[in-house]
Every structure is written in C-alpha cells, then in structure tokens.
SETORBA-30793 format. One line per 5 residues: number of its first residue (from 0); their letters; for each residue x, y negated, z negated of N, C-alpha, C, O. Coordinates in pm, 1 decimal. Example, Ala and Ser with C-alpha at 12.3 -4.5 7.8 and 13.67 -1.06 7.14 Angstrom:
2
0 = AS = 1319.0 569.0 -780.0 1230.0 450.0 -780.0 1320.0 330.0 -780.0 1423.6 331.9 -846.5 ~ 1285.0 225.0 -708.0 1367.0 106.0 -714.0 1290.0 -3.0 -787.0 1340.9 -113.8 -803.9
//
This chain:
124
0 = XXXXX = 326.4 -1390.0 -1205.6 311.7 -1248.3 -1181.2 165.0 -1221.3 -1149.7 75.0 -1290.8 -1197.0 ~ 139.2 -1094.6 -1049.7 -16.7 -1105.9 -1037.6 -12.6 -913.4 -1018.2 72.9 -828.8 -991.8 ~ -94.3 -914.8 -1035.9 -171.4 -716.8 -1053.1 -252.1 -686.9 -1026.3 -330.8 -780.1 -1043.3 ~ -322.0 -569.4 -970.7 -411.7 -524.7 -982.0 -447.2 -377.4 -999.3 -351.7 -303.3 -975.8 ~ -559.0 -316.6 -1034.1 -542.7 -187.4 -1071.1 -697.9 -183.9 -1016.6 -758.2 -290.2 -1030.4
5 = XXXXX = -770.9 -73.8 -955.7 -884.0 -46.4 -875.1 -872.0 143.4 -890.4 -768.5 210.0 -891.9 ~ -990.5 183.8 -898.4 -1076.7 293.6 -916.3 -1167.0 299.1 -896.1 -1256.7 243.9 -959.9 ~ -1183.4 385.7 -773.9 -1353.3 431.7 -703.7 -1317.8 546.1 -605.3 -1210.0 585.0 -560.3 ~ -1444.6 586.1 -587.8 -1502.5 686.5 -471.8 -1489.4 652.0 -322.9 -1534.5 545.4 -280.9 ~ -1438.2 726.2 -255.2 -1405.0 667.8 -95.9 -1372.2 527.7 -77.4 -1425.8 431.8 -21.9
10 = XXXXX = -1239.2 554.2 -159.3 -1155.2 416.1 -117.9 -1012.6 440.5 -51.9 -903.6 384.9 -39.1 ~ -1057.2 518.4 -29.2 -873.1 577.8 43.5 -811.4 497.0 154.8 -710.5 429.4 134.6 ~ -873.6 503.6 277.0 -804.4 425.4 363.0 -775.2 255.8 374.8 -724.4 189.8 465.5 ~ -842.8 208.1 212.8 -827.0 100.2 177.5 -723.2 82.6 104.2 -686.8 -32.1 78.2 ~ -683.8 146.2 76.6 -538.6 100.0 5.7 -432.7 221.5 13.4 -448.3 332.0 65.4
15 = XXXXX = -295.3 156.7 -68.7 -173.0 225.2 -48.4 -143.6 202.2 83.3 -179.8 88.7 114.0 ~ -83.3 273.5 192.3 -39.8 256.1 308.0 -120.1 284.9 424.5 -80.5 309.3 538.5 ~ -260.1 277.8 372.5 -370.4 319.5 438.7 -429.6 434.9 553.6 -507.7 412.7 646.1 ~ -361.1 573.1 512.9 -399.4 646.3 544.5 -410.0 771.6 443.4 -332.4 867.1 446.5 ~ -497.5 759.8 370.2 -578.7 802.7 246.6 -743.7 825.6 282.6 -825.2 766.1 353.2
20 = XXXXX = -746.7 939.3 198.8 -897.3 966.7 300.7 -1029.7 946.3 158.6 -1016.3 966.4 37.9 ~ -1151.2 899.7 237.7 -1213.8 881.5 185.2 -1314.8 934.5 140.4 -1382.5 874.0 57.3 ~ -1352.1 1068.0 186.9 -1444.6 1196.3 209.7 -1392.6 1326.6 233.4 -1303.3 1318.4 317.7 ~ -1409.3 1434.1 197.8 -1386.8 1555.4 208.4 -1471.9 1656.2 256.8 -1570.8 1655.6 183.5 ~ -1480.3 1721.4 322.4 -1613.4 1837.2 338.1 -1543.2 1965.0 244.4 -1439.5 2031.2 248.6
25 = XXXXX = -1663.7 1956.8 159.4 -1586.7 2148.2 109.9 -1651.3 2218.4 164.8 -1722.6 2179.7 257.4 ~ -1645.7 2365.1 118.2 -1640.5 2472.3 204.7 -1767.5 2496.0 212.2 -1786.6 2569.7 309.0 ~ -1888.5 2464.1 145.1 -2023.5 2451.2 228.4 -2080.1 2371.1 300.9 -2201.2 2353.2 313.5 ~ -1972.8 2306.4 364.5 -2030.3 2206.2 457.1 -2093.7 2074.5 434.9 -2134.4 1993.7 518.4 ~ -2094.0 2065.7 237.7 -2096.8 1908.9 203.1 -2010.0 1829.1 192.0 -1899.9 1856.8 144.4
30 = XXXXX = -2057.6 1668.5 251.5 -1952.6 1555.6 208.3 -1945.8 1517.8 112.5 -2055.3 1501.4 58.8 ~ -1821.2 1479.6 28.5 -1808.5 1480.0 -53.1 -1649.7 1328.1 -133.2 -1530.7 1343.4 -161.0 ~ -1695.3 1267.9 -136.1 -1599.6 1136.2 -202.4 -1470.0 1186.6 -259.5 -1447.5 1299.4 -303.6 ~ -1381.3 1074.2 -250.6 -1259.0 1110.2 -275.1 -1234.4 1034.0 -449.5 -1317.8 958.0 -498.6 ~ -1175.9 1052.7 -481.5 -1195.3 959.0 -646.5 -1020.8 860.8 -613.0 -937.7 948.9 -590.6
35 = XXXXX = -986.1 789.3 -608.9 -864.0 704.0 -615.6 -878.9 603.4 -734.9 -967.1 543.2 -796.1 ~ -661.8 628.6 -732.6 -622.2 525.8 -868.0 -553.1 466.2 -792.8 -472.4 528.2 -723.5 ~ -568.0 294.4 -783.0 -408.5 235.3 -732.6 -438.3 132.3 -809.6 -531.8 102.6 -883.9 ~ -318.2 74.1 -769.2 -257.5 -67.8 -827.4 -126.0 -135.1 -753.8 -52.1 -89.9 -666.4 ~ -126.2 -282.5 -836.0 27.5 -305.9 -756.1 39.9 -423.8 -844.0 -61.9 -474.4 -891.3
40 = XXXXX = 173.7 -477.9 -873.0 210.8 -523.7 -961.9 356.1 -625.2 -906.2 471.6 -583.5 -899.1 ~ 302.1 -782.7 -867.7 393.2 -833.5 -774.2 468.3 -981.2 -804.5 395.6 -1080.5 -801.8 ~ 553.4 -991.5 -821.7 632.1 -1124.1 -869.3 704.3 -1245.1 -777.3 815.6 -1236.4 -725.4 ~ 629.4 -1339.5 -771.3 674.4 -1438.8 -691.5 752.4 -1530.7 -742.1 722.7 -1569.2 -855.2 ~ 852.4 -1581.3 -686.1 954.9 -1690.4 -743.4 959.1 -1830.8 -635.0 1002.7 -1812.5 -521.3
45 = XXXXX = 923.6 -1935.4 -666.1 973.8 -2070.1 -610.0 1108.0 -2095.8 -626.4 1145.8 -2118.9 -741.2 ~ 1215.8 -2097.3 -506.1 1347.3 -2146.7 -558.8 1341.2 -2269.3 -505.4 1456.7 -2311.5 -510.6 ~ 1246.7 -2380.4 -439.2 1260.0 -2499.5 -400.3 1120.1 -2494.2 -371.4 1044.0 -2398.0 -382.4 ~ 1088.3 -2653.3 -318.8 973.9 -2651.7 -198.3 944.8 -2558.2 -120.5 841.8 -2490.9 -124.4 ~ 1045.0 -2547.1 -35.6 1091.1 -2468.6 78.1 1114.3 -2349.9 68.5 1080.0 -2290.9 171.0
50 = XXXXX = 1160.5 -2280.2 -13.4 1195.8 -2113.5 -47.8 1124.3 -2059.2 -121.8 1102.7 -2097.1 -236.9 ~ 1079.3 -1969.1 -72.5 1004.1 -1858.4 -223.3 1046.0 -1700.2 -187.3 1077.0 -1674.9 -70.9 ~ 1046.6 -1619.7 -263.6 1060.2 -1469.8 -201.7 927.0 -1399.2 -325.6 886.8 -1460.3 -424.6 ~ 889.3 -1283.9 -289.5 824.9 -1177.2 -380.5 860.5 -1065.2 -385.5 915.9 -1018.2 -286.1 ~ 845.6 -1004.3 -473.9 908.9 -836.8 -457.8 796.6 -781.6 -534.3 739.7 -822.5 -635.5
55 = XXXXX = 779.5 -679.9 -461.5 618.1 -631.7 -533.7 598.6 -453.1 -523.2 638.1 -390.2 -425.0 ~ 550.0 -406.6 -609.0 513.8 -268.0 -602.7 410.0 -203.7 -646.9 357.2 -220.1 -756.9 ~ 371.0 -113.4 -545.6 211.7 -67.3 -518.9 228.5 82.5 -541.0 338.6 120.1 -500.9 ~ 141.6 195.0 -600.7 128.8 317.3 -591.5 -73.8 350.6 -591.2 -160.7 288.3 -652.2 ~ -82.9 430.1 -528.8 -205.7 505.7 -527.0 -173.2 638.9 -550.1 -70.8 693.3 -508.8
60 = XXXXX = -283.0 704.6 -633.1 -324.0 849.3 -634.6 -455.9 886.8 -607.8 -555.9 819.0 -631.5 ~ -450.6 1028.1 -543.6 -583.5 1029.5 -481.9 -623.5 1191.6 -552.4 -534.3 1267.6 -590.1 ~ -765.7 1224.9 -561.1 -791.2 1286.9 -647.4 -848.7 1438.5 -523.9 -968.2 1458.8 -502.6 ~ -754.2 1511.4 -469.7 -848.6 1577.2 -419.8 -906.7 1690.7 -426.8 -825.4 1729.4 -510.8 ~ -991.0 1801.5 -411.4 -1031.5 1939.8 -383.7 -906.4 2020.4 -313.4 -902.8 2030.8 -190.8
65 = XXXXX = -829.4 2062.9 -376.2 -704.2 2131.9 -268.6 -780.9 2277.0 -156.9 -718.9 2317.2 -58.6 ~ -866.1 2313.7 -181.9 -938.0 2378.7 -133.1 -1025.4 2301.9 10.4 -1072.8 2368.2 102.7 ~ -1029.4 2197.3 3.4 -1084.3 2109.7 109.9 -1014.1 2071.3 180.3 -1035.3 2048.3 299.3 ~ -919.5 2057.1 123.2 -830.3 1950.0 198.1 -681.6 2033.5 286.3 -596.5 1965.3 343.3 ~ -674.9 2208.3 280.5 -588.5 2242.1 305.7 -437.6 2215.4 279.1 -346.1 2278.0 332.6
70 = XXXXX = -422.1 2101.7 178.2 -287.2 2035.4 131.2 -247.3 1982.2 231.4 -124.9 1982.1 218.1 ~ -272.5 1935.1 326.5 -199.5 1803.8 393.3 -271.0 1660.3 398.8 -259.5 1572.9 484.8 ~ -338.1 1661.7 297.2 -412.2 1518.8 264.9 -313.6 1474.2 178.7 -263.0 1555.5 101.4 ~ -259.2 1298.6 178.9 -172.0 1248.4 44.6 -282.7 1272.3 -90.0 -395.6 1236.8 -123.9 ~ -175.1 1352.4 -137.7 -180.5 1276.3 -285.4 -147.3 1184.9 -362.9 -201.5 1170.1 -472.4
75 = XXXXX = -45.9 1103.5 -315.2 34.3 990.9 -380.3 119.7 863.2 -245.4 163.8 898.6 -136.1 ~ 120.0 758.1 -285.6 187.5 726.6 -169.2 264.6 609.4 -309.8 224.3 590.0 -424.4 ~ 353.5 566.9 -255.5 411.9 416.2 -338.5 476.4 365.1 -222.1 492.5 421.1 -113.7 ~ 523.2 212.8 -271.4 576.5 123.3 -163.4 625.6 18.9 -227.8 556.5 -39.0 -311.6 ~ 762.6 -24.4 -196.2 804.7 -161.8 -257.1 878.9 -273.2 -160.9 947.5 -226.4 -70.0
80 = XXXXX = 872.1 -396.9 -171.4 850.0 -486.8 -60.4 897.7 -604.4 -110.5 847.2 -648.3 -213.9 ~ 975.5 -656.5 -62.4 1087.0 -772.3 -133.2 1085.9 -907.0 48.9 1142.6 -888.3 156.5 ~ 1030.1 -982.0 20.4 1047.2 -1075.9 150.6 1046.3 -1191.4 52.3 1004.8 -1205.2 -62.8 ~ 1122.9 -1288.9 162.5 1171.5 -1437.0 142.6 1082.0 -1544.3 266.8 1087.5 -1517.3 386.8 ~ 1010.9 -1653.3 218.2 942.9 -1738.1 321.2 1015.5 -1878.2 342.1 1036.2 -1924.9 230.1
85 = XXXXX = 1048.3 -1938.0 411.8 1062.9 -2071.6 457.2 1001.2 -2165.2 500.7 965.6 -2152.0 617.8 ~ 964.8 -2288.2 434.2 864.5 -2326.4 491.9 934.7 -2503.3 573.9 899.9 -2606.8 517.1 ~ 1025.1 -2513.3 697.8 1133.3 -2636.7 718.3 966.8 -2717.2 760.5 979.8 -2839.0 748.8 ~ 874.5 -2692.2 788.4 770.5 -2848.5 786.9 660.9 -2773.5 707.9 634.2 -2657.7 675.7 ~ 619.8 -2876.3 695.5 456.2 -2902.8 601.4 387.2 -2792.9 637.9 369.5 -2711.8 547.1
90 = XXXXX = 338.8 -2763.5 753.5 240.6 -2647.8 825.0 284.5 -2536.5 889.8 205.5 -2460.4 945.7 ~ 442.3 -2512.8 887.8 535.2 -2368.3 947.0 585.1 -2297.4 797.8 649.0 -2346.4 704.7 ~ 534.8 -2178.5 814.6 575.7 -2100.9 726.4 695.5 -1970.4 823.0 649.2 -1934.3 931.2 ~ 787.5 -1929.7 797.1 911.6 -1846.3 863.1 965.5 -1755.3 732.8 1014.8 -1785.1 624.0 ~ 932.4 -1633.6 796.8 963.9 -1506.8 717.8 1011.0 -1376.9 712.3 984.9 -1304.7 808.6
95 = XXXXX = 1061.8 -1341.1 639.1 1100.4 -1159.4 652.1 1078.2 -1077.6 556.0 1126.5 -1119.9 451.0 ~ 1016.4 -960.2 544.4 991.0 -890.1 445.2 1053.0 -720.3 489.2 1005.2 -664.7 588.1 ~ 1135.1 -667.6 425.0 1167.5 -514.9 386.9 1082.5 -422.7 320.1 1051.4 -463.7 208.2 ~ 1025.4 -291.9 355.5 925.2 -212.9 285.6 1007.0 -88.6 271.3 1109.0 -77.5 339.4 ~ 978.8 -15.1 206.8 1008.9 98.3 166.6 896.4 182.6 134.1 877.1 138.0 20.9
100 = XXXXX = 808.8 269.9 148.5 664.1 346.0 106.2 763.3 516.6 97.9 859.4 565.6 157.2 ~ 691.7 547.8 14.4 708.9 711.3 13.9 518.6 791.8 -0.9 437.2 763.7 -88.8 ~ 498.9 887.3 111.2 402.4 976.4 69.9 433.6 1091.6 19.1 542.6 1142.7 45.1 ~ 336.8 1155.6 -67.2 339.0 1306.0 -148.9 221.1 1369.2 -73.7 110.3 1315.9 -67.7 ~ 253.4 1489.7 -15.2 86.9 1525.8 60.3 49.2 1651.0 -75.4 135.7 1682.5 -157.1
105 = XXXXX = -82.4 1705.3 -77.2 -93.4 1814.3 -172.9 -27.0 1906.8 -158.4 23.0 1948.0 -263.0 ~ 7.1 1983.3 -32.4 157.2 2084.3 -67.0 273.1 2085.5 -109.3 353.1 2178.9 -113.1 ~ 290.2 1912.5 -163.0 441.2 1933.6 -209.9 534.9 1882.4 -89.5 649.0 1853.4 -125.3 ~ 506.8 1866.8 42.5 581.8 1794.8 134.2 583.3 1618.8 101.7 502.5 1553.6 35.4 ~ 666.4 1587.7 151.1 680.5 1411.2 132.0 760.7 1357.1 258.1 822.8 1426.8 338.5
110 = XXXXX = 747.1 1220.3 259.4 834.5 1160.7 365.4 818.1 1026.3 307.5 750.6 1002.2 207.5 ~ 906.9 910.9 400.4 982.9 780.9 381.3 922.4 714.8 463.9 848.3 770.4 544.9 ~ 934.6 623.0 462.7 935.4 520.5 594.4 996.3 371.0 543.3 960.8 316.5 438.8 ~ 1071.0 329.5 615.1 1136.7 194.4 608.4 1075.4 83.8 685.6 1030.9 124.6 792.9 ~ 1059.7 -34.4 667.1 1024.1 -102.8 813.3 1094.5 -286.7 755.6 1079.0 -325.3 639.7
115 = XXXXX = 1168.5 -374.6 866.2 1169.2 -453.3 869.6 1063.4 -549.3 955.7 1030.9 -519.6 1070.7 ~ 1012.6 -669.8 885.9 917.2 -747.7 993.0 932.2 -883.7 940.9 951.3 -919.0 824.5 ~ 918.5 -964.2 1063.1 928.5 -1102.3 1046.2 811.3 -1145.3 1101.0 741.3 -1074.8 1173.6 ~ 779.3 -1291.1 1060.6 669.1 -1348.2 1084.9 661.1 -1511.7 1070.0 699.1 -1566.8 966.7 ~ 620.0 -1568.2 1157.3 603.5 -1723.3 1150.4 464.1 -1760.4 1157.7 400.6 -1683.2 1229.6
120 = XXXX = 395.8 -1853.7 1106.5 295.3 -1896.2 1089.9 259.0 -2063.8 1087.4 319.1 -2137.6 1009.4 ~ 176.4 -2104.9 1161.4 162.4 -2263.3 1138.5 4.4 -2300.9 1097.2 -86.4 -2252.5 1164.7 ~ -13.2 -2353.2 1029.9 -166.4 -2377.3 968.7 -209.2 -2470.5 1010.0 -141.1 -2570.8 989.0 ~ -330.7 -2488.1 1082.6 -392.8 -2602.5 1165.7 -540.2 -2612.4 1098.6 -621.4 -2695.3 1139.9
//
C-alpha cells in the first residue's frame, strides 16, 4: 500500500485533476496563494510475474476567498482509478486503466467525468 498526504500554498494545478488554482487576486488587486489539502491512498496487487492491477484514490481540497473567486473555482475534486498491467516480455509493459473524478466548484455546482485509457510501453 502507498499514500500520500501534501499541504501548501499555490499548489493547485499540481494536484487532484489538475485544474485547481494556485493564486487568487482579491478585491484590492493583491495576489494572493491558495492553501490546499490532498492526498491519495493506493493499493497494488501482484497476481503473477506478469499481472498486477492497482486501484487507488485521490481527493484534494482547496481553501478559497469566495469573494475572489466568484464561486466557480473547485473546491474539492476526488478520483478513483482501478487498471490492470501485462507485462508478455521482459521490457513490454500493456495496459488499461478506468477513472472516475468528481469536481465541487464553490457554488455548490459539481460534475463527473469518466475516462477509459490504454497504454503500452517498452523500456530500452
């Protein structure tokens, strides 16, 4: 099992689903840092040489001025992600992973997003 948990100032578009902001202007025209909480918390399994899958889950919260930000900045995003790898030679790795993310913006609106993706890789 592996985790992590991170807290700082203008770290937004670094994590969660990466569109999290990292600065704010308030209403006198200063910039001003965003404060973020995330983490993610992810479990890998070997079922052979050859097979492994992970399923893993991530949330950020972001700390903002609702006054700055007009409420359509996220406040929250999460995401969970379950893929299986194959590896049939020594240096090809063959894969698929399923995501699921949800955002919370500060007004109280939210949305989904799904995505399937595959990926092959050979290490030289």
């Amino acid at each position: 099992m592996r985790y992590q948990l991170s807290y700082g100032e203008g770290l937004g578009r670094y994590l969660g689903l990466g569109n999290g902001s990292d600065v704010e202007i308030d209403m006198d025209g200063n910039i001003q840092t965003v404060s973020t909480v995330a983490g993610w918390v992810a479990w890998r399994h070997d079922y052979n040489a050859k097979l492994r899958s992970t399923i893993m889950y991530s949330r950020v919260d972001y700390d903002h001025r609702l006054a700055n930000t007009g409420g359509l900045a996220s406040k929250s995003q999460q995401s969970i992600r379950a893929n299986v790898f194959y590896s049939p030679l020594p240096k090809v790795d063959v894969g698929a992973e399923l995501m699921y993310g949800r955002r919370e913006a500060e007004n109280g609106d939210s949305g989904d997003i799904s995505r399937l993706q595959f990926t092959t890789k050979y290490s030289f």
